[in-house]
N, C-alpha and C positions, 0 to 999 in steps of 0.2 A: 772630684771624688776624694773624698778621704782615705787616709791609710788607717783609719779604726779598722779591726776586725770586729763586725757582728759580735756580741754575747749572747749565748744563750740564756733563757729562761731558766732556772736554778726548778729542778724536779722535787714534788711536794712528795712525799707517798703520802698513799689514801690512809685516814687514822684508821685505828684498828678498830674491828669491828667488837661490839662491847658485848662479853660475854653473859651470855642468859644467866638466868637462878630456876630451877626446877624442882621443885616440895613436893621432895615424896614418901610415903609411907614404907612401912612393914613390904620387903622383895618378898619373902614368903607368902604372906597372906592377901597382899593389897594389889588384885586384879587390874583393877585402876589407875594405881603407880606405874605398872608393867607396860596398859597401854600409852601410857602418856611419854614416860622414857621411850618406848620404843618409838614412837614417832616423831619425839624432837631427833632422835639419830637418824630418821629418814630424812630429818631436814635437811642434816651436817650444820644445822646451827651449832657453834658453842656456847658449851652451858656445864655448869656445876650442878652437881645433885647438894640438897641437904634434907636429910632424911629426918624427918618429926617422930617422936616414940609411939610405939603404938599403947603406951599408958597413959597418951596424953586423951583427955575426955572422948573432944570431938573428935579423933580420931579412929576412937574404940569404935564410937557409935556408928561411924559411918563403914566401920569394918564388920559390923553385925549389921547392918544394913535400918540402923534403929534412926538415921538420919535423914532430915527431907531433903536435903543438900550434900552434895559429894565437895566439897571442898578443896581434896589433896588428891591426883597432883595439882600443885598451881607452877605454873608459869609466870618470872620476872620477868619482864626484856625491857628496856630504855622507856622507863613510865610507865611501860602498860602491865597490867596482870588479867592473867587468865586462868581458870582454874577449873572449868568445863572441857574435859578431853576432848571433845567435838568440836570445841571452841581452839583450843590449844592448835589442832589439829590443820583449819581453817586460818588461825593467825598463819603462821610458819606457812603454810602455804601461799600467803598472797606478801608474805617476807621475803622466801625462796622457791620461786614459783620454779624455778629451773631444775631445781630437784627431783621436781616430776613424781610428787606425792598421792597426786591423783590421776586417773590414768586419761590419755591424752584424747582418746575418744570420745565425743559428746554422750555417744550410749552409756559406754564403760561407766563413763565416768558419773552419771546420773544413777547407774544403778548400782555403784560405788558406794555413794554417797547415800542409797537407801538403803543397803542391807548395814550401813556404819551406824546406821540410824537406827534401823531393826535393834539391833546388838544393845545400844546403850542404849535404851528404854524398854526393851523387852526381855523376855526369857528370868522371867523370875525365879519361878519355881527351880532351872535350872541352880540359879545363883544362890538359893535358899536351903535348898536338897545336895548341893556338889560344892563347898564353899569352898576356892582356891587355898591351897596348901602345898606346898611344893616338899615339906618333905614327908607328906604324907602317901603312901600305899595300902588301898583296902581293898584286896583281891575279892570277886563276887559281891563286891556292895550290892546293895538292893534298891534298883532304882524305880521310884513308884511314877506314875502314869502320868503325873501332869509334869514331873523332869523330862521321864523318859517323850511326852512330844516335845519338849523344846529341843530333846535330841535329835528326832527325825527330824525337826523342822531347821535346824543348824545344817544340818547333813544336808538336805536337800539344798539345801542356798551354796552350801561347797560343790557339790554336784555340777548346781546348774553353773556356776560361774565356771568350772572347770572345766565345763565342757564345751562352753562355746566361748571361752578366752583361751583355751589349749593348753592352761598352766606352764608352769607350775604352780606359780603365784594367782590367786583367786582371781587377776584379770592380765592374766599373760606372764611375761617374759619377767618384768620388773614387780619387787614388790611395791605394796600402796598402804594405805591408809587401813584399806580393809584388814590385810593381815595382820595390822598390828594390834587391832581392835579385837578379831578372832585369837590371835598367841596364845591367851590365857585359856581360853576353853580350850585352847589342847591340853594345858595341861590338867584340868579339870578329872579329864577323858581318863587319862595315863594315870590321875592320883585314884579315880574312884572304878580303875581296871572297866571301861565301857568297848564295848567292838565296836570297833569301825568297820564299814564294807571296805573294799580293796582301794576306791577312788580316795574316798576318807581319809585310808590310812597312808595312802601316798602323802595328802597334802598334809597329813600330821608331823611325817618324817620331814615336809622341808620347811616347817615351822621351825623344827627340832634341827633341823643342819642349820638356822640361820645364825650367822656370828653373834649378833646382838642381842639376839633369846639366849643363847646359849652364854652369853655375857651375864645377863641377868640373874639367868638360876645357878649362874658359879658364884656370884654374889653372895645369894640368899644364904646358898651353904654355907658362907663365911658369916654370914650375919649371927651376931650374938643370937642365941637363942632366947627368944621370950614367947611361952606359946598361950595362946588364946582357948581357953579350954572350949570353950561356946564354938568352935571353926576345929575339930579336934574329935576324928571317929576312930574308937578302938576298933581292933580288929574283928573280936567277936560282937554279935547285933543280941 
């Protein structure tokens, strides 16, 4: 037997994980940027914002809604791009599945994934009639018939989810995917003064307690002002 001592193996640490790129629009205005941010920070991916101007063309157009394609936010990450919120949403999940982005329930979590689904392809009128502006206030707006059911019909999907996931979060304990997708219709709700029933406005306040919503609209405020006059309701009708 020899008198060598053993060497150890020389410990590698793991490379650093390579930090995302996130394109995103107008914090005030851009509903879309909002969900997107918000869900890459349910990742706890990191990532940089860079923010595109909202005088840049396709930008404007896809802020009036005059585009057949949502392009911003996009998502960079190691080759890939994404630029479909529900895509964005999907990658990062099957990235950092440990996160627990979607809820861990096969029900939950299917009916997660359809009211996420509902959101970004429906409720037009909503989006048309209440266009996100965060430092806008129009007490007694006049909401006409076919907002006002996308409203019941928002309310009711809060409702039901809260009621048989116990909230506070639209499917329990932790927040998901869903709420990040919902955030901005709260603030919709709060810019264009709509009542909520009690359930509602429960889950509106802990939209509004979430660090990272409340990250975002301390942001905006700080964002240079450039206002969109077309997304822009004085106070008298």
């Amino acid at each position: 037997m020899s008198g060598t001592k053993s060497r150890k193996k020389p410990t590698v640490a793991p490379a650093p994980e390579a930090q995302a790129l996130l394109r995103i629009s107008t914090r005030n205005y851009s509903s879309w940027s909002m969900r997107g941010w918000l869900i890459a920070r349910l990742s706890g991916l990191p990532f940089r914002v860079q923010a595109v101007s909202p005088d840049d063309p396709g930008t404007r157009a896809e802020l009036l809604l005059n585009s057949s394609s949502i392009l911003i936010p996009c998502l960079e990450h190691e080759g890939a791009e994404v630029w479909d919120t529900l895509g964005i949403a999907e990658y990062l999940n099957e990235l950092r599945p440990e996160a627990g982005m979607f809820p861990a329930d096969r029900v939950a979590r299917a009916r997660c994934r359809s009211i996420c689904g509902e959101m970004h392809a429906g409720f037009h009128a909503l989006r048309s009639s209440l266009p996100m502006n965060l430092r806008a206030f129009v007490p007694g707006f006049p909401v006409w018939s076919a907002a006002r059911a996308d409203i019941e019909r928002i309310q009711f999907l809060w409702r039901d989810c809260l009621g048989r996931w116990g909230g506070p979060w639209l499917f329990g304990a932790r927040c998901t995917v869903a709420d990040a997708m919902f955030a901005p219709v709260v603030t919709r709700f709060r810019s264009y003064d709509v009542a909520l029933d009690a359930v509602c406005e429960g889950y509106a306040r802990t939209i509004e307690a979430w660090p990272d919503f409340q990250e975002w609209v301390a942001a905006a405020k700080e964002e240079p002002e450039a206002r969109i006059t077309e997304l822009e309701f004085d106070a008298e009708f």
